[in-house]
C-alpha positions in Angstrom: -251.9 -4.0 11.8 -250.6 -4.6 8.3 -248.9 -7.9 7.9 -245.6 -7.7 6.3 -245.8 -10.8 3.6 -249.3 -9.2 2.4 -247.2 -5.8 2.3 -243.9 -7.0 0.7 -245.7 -9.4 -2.0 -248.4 -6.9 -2.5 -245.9 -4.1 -3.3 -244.0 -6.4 -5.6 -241.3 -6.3 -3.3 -238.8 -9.8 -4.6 -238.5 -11.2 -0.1 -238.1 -14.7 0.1 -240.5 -16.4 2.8 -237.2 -17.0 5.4 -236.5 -13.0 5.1 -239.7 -12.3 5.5 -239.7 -14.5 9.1 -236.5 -12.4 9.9 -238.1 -8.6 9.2 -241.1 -10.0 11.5 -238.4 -10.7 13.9 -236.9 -7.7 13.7 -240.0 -5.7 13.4 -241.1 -7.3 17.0 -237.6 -6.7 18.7 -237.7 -2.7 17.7 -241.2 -2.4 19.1 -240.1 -3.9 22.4 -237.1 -2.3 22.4 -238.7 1.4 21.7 -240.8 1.2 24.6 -237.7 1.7 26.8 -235.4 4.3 24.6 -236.2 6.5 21.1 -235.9 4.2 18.5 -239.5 5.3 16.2 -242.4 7.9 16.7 -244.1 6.0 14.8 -247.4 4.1 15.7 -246.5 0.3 16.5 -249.4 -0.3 14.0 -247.5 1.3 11.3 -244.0 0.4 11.2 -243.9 -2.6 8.8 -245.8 0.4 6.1 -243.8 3.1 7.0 -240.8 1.8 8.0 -240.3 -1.5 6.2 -241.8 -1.1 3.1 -240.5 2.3 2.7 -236.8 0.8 3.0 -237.7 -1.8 0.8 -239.5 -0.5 -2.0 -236.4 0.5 -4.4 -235.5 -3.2 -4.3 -238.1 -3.3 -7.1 -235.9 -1.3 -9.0 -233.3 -4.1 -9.7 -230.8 -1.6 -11.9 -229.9 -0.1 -8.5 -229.6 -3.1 -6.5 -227.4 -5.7 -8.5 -226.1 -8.7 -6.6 -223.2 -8.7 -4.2 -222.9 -4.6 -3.5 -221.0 -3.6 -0.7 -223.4 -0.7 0.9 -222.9 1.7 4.1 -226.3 3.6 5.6 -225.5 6.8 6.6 -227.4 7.7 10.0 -229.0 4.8 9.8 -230.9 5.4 13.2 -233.0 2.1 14.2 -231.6 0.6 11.0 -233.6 2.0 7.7 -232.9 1.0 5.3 -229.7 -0.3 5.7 -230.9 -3.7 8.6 -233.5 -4.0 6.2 -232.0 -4.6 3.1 -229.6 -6.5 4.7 -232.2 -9.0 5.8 -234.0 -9.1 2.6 -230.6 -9.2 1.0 -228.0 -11.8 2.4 -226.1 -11.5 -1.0 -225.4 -7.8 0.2 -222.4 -6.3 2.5 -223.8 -4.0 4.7 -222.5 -1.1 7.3 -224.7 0.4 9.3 -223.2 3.8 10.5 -224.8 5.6 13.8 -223.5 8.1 15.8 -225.6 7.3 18.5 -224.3 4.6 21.4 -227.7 3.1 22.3 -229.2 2.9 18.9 -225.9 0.6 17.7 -226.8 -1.5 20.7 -229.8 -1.9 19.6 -228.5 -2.6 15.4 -225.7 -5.3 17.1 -228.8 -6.9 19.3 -230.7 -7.8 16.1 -227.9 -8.5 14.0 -226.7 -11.0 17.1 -230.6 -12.0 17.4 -231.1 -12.7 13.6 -227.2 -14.6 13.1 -226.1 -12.1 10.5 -223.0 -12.3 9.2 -223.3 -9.7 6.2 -223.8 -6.7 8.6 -221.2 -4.1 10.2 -222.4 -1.7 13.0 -219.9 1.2 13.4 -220.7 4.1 16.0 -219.5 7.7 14.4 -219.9 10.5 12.0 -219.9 10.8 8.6 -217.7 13.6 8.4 -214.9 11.5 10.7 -215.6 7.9 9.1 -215.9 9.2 5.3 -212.0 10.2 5.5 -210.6 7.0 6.7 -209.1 4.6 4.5 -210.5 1.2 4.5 -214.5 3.5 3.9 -213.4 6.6 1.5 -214.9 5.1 -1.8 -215.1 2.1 -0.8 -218.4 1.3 -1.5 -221.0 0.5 -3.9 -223.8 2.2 -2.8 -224.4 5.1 -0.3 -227.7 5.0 1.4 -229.8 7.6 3.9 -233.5 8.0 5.0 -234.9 10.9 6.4 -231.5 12.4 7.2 -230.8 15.4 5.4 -231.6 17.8 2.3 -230.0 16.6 -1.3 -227.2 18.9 -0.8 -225.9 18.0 3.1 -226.9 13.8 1.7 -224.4 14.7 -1.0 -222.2 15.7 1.4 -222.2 12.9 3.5 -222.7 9.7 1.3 -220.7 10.8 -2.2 -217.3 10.4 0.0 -217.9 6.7 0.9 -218.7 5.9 -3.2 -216.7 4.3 -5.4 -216.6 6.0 -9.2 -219.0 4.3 -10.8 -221.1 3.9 -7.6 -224.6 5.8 -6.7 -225.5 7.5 -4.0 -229.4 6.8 -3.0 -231.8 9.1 -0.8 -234.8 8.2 -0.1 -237.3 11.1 -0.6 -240.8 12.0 -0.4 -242.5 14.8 -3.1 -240.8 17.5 -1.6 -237.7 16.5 -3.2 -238.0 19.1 -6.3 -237.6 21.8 -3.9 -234.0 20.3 -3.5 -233.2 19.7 -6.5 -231.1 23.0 -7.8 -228.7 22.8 -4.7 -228.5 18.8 -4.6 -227.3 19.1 -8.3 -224.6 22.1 -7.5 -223.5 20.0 -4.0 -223.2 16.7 -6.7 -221.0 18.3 -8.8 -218.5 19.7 -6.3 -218.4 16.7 -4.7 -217.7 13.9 -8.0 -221.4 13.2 -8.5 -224.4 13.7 -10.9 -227.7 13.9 -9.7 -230.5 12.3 -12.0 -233.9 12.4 -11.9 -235.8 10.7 -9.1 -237.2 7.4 -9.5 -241.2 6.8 -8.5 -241.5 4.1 -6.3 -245.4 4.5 -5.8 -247.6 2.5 -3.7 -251.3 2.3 -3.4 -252.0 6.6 -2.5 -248.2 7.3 -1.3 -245.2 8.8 -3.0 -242.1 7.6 -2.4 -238.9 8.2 -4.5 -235.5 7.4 -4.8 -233.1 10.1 -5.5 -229.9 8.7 -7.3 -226.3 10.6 -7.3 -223.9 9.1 -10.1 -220.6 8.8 -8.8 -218.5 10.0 -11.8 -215.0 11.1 -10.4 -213.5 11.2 -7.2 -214.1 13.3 -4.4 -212.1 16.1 -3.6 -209.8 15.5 -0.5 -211.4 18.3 1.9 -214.9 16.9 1.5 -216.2 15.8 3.8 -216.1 18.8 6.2 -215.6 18.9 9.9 -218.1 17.9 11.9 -221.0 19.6 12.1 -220.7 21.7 8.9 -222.1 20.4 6.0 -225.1 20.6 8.3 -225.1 24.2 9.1 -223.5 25.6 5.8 -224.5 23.4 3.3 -223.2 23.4 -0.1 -225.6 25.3 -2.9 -226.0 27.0 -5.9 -223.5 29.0 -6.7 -225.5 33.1 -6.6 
């Protein structure tokens, strides 16, 4: 089993040694809790690789991750990456957004666990919570892993971002093939999408897709729910 110091430092990854005691923390409750509901499929063995360093590589890229930002994970499921930068990074304020019941027991259990103050658990929908006032571009930075295409993540996070914000998807090499509708979806919805940003790591590619928040969104965005899911926004034929 990797150890997460060794992965963290090894990856260049800026945790300081008291963060690093709360992600083991953290790493131990979710495997005990995932015995008894679907938190992970993945191997016990691998979570601190595939699930912590994942969410924290792109804290190596320090242009995206100033101090102070106020940031909301969309479908943030068992709390990637949004519970882990949160840990790593006090200075940040963090909601975690989950439409499922038993998976924000389990966010509010570790935030309770751990003492942290900088972290908001809020059960619902994007499409519901990115029209109400005190969340509609309110935020610094959108966030979602393994959740959607570029063009549905569009969709869901460019709402919640303030102008001058980003929205940031975490994406494996596959991402190209997304590309030509995530720019089109961008651009109906305020945003510019730039070029993804290699975060490799020993033989994997990971990479961080950033969407420029340049004006704001348009008031019927985002749709009901449901539908940015099953007709997604694209390229214009």
């Amino acid at each position: 089993m990797a150890d997460m110091k060794d992965l963290l430092l090894g990856a260049g990854v800026p945790v300081a040694p008291d963060r690093i005691d709360a992600l083991n923390v953290y790493h131990d409750l979710l495997i005990e809790w995932n015995m008894r509901m679907d938190l992970t499929s993945v191997p016990d063995t691998e979570i601190a690789r595939r699930h912590f360093l994942d969410s924290l590589l792109p804290l190596t890229k320090t242009e995206f991750f100033p101090e102070g930002l106020r940031l909301i994970d969309v479908g943030t499921g068992a709390g990637f990456p949004g519970l882990a930068l949160a840990i790593a990074r006090p200075d940040f304020t963090v909601t975690l957004l989950e439409a499922q019941g038993k998976r924000c027991q389990f966010l509010r259990a570790v935030s309770e666990e751990l003492k942290l103050e900088n972290v908001t658990v809020i059960q619902d929908r994007a499409e519901v919570l990115g029209h109400t006032e005190n969340h509609r571009e309110a935020y610094d930075r959108a966030v979602a892993r393994a959740v959607a295409p570029l063009n549905v993540l569009c969709e869901y996070l460019l709402p919640f971002v303030r102008v001058g914000g980003y929205a940031l998807c975490w994406k494996g090499p596959n991402v190209t093939e997304e590309m030509e509708d995530g720019i089109a979806a961008a651009e109906k919805l305020g945003g510019a999408l730039e070029a993804p940003v290699a975060l490799a790591w020993e033989n994997e590619n990971h990479l961080l897709s950033p969407i420029r928040k340049i004006e704001t969104t348009l008031p019927q965005y985002p749709r009901k729910n449901g539908i940015p899911a099953k007709r997604p926004l694209k390229k214009d034929k």
